[in-house]
FIGUNU-369014 format. One record per residue (C-alpha): residue in three letters; residue number from 1; x, y, z. Coordinates in Angstrom, 3 decimals, padded with zeros to 6 digits. Layout:
% FIGUNU-369014
code:pos:c1:c2:c3
ALA:NUM:X:Y:Z $
...
This chain:
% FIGUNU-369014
code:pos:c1:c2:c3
UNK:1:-024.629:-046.498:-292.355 $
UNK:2:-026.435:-049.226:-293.939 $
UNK:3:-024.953:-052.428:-294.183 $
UNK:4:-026.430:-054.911:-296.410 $
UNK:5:-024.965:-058.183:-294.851 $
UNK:6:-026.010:-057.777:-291.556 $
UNK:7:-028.044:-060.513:-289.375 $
UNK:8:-031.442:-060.118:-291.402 $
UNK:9:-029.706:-060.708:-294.413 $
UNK:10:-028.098:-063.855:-293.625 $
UNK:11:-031.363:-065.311:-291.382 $
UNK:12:-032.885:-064.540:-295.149 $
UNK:13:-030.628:-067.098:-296.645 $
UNK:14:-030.884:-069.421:-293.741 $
UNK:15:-035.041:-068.916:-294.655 $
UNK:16:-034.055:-069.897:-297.700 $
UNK:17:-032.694:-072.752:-296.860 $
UNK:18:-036.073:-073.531:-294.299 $
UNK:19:-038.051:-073.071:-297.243 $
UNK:20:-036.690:-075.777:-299.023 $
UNK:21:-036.598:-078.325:-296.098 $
UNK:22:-040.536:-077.813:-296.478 $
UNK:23:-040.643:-078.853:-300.052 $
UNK:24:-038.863:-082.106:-298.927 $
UNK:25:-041.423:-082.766:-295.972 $
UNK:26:-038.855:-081.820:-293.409 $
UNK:27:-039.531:-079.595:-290.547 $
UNK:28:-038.170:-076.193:-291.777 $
UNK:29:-035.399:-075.372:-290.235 $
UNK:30:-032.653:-073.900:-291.926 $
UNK:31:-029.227:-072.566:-291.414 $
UNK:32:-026.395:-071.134:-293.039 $
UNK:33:-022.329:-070.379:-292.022 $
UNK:34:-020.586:-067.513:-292.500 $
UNK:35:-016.693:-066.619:-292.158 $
UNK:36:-015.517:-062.895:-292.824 $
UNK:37:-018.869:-062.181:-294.372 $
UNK:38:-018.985:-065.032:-296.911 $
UNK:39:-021.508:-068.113:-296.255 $
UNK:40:-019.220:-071.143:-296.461 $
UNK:41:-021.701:-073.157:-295.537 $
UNK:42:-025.413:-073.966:-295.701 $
UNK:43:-028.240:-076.873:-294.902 $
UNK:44:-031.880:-077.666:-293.701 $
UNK:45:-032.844:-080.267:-291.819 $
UNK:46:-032.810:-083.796:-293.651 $
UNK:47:-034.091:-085.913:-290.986 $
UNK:48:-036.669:-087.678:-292.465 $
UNK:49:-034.533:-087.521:-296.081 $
UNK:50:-031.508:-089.349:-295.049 $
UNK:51:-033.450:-091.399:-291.652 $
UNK:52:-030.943:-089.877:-289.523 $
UNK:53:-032.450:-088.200:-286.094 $
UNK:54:-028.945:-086.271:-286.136 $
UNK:55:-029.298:-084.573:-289.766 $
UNK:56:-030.616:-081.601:-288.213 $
UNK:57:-029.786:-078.253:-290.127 $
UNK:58:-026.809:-076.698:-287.298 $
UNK:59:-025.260:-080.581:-287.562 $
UNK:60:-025.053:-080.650:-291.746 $
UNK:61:-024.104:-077.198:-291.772 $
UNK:62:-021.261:-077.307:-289.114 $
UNK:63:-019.739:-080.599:-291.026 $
UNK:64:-019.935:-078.618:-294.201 $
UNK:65:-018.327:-075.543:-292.899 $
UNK:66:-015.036:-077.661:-291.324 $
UNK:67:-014.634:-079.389:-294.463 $
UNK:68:-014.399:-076.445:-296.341 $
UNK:69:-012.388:-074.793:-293.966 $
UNK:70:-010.338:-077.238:-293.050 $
UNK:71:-010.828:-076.589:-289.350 $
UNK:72:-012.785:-078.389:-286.732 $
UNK:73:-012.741:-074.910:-284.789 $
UNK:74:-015.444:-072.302:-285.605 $
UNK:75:-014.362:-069.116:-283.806 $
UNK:76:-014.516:-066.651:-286.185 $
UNK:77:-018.086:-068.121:-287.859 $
UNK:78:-021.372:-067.208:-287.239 $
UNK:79:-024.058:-069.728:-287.394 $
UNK:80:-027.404:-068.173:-288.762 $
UNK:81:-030.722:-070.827:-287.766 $
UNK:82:-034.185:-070.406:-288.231 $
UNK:83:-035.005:-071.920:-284.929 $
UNK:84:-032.933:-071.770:-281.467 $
UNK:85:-030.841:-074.942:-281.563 $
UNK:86:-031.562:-078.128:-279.218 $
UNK:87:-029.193:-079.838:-277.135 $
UNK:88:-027.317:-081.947:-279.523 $
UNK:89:-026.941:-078.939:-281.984 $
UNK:90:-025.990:-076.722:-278.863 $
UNK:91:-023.126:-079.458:-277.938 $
UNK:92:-022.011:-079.226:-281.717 $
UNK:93:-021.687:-075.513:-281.379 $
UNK:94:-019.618:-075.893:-278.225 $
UNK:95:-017.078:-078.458:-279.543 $
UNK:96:-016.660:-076.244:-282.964 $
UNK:97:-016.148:-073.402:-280.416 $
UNK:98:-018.511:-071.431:-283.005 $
UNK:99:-018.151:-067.665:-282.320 $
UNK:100:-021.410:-066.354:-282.606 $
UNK:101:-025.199:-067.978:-282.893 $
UNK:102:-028.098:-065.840:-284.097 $
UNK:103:-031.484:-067.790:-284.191 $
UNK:104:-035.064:-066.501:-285.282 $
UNK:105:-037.590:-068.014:-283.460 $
UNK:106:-037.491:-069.505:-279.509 $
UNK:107:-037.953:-073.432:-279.211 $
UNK:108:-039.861:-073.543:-275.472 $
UNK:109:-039.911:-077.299:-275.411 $
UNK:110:-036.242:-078.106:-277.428 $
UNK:111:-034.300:-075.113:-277.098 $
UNK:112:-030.964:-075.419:-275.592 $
UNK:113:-031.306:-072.372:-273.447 $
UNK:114:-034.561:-073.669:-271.958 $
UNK:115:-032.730:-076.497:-270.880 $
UNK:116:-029.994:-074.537:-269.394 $
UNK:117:-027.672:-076.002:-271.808 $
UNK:118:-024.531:-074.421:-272.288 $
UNK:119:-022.306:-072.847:-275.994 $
UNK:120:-018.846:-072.115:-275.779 $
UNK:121:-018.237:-069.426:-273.070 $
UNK:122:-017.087:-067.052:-275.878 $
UNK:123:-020.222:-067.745:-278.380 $
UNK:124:-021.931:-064.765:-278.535 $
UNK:125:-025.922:-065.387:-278.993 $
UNK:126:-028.410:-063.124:-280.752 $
UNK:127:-032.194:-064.740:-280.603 $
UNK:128:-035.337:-063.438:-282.359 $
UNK:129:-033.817:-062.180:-285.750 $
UNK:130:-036.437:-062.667:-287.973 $
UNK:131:-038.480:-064.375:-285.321 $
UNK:132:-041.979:-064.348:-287.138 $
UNK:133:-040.993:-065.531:-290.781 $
UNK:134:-039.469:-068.965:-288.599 $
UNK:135:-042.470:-069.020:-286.943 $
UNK:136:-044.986:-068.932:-289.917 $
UNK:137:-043.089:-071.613:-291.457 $
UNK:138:-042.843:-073.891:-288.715 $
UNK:139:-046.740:-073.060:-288.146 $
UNK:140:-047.499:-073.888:-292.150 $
UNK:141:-045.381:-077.324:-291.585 $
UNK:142:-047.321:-078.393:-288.484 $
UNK:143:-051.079:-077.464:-289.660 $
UNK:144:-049.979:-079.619:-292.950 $
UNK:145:-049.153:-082.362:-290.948 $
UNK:146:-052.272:-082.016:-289.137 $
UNK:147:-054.730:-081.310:-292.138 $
UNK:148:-055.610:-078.223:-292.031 $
């Protein structure tokens, strides 16, 4: 059976969302939030926009998703993120008790599971969906910033 709103599908809209953090100068990372298999939520990293080290992508979108719940807890969300999440974003996801993470590409110097940090014990965590669209655009970001 096909389903249409499965994990590729909503790592597309988190692309999305990557895509326009690029326009803006910011590294593109993007992610959206989705409850019963509606996004209720959905950012890119603003860093540089708002000069706040803690505007990353997971951090906007998590805010945005308990205000429009009206929750601080997660568990029946998924979070959708172009790139694994760091530490502070991996905290985040603990306290909001977030029930599932899928990421696209691996972050070997940032990543939270590369620093043994730890989710929620019941977050479930799918890596690598879409993997090489993340990684092109963090690649495109990077050689702009280097001139090439």
């Amino acid at each position: 059976m096909i389903q249409p709103f499965d994990d590729a599908y909503f790592m597309r809209k988190a692309l999305q969302e990557a895509e326009s953090a690029l326009a803006k100068g910011e590294v593109p990372v993007g992610a959206v939030i989705v409850c019963n298999g509606h996004i209720v939520a959905k950012s890119h990293n603003q860093v540089e926009t708002l000069n706040d080290p803690t505007a990353h992508a997971e951090m906007l979108a998590f805010t945005a998703a308990t205000n429009f719940l009206g929750s601080k807890y997660l568990k029946d969300c998924t979070l959708y993120v172009t790139l694994e999440p760091c530490q502070m974003c991996a905290g985040a996801a603990f306290w909001s008790q977030i029930g599932k993470i899928v990421y696209g590409a691996e972050d070997e110097q940032r990543g939270f599971q590369h620093w043994h940090c730890r989710v929620h014990p019941k977050t479930e965590i799918t890596g690598g969906v879409l993997a090489t669209e993340s990684q092109a655009l963090l690649k495109k970001f990077f050689n702009q910033m280097r001139g090439k």
